[in-house]
C-alpha positions in Angstrom: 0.0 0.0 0.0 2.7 2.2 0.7 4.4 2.1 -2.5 0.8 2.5 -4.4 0.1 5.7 -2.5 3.8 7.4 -3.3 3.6 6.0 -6.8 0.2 7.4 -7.2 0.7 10.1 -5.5 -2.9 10.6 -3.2 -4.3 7.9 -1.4 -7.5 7.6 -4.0 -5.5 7.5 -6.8 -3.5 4.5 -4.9 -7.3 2.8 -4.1 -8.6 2.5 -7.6 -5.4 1.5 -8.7 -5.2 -1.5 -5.7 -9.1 -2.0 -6.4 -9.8 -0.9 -2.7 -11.6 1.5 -0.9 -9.6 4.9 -0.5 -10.8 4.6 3.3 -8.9 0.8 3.5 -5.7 2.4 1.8 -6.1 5.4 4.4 -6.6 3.0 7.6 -3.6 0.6 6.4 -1.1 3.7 6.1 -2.2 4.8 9.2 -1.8 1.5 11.0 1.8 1.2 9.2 2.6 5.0 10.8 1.4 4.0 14.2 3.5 0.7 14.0 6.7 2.7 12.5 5.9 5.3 15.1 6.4 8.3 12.7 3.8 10.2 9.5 5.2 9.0 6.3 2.9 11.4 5.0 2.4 15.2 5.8 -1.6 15.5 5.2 -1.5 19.3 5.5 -3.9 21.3 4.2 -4.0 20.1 0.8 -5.9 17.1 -0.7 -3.0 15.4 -2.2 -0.6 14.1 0.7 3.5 14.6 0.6 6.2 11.8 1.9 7.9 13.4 4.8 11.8 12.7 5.0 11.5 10.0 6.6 8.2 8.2 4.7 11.1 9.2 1.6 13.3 6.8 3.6 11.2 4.0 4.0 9.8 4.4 0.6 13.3 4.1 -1.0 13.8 1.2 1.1 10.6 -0.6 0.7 11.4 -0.5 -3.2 14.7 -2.1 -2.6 13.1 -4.9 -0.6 9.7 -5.3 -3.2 12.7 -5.6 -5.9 14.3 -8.2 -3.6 11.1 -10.3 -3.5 10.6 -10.0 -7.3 14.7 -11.4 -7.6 13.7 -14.3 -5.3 10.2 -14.9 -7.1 11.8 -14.7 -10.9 14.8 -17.4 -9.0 11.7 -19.7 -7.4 10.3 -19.2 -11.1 13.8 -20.7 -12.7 14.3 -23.4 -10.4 10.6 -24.9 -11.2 11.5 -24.4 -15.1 14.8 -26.9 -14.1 17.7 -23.7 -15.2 21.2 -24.4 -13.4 21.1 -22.1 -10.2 24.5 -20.9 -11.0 26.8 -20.9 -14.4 31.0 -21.4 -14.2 32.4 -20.2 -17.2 36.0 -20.5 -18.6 37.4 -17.9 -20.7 40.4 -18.2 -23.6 42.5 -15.1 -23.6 41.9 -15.0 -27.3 38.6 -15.0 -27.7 37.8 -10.8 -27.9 36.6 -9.7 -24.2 33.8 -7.6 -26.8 32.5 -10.9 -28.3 32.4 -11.9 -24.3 30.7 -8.9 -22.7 28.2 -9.4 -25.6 27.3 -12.7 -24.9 27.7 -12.2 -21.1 24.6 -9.4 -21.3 22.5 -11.5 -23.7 23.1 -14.3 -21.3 22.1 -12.2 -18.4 19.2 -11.0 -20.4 17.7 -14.4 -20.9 18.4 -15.7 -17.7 18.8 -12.7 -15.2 18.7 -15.2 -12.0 21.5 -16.6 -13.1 24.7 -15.7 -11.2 27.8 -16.7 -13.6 31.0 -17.0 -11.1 
């Protein structure tokens, strides 16, 4: 919920994207603040509510961690389709280090789970 409303910017615009009422998406940020024990948000006066530094902060880090769980679903999602869960590769000094970078990002492109070591 958190992300929705500082993506969307308001807390209605975060509802209709969630499919929820805007007074759910309201009560869950304020339940979040009240466990956090500080406002994310600064209400003010206007309609549309602001990230204070600190709901900045946690924003930043709640997309880091929602990026984490999308790593670790897309590695669930490669393990059930049978890839290896990691790649060794030997390299010939004379094969060009362009030919390998290119094939090292379409590799990594393909199969972005996969750690090569």
């Amino acid at each position: 919920m958190l992300l929705a409303v500082a993506e969307a910017g308001s807390f209605t615009a975060a509802a209709k994207r969630l499919g929820r009422a805007t007074s759910a998406v309201s009560y869950a940020i304020d339940t979040l603040e009240a466990q956090l024990g500080l406002a994310l948000f600064d209400r003010g006066t206007t309609r549309k509510p602001t990230l204070t530094a600190q709901g900045e902060a946690i924003v930043s880090e709640a997309k880091a961690v929602a990026y984490s769980v999308e790593t670790l679903r897309a590695r669930v999602r490669g393990f059930l389709d049978d890839l290896e869960p990691e790649v060794s590769l030997a390299v010939d000094s004379l094969l060009p280090g362009d030919r390998l970078t290119a094939l090292l990002r379409a590799f990594n492109g393909q199969f972005p789970t996969v750690p090569c070591a």
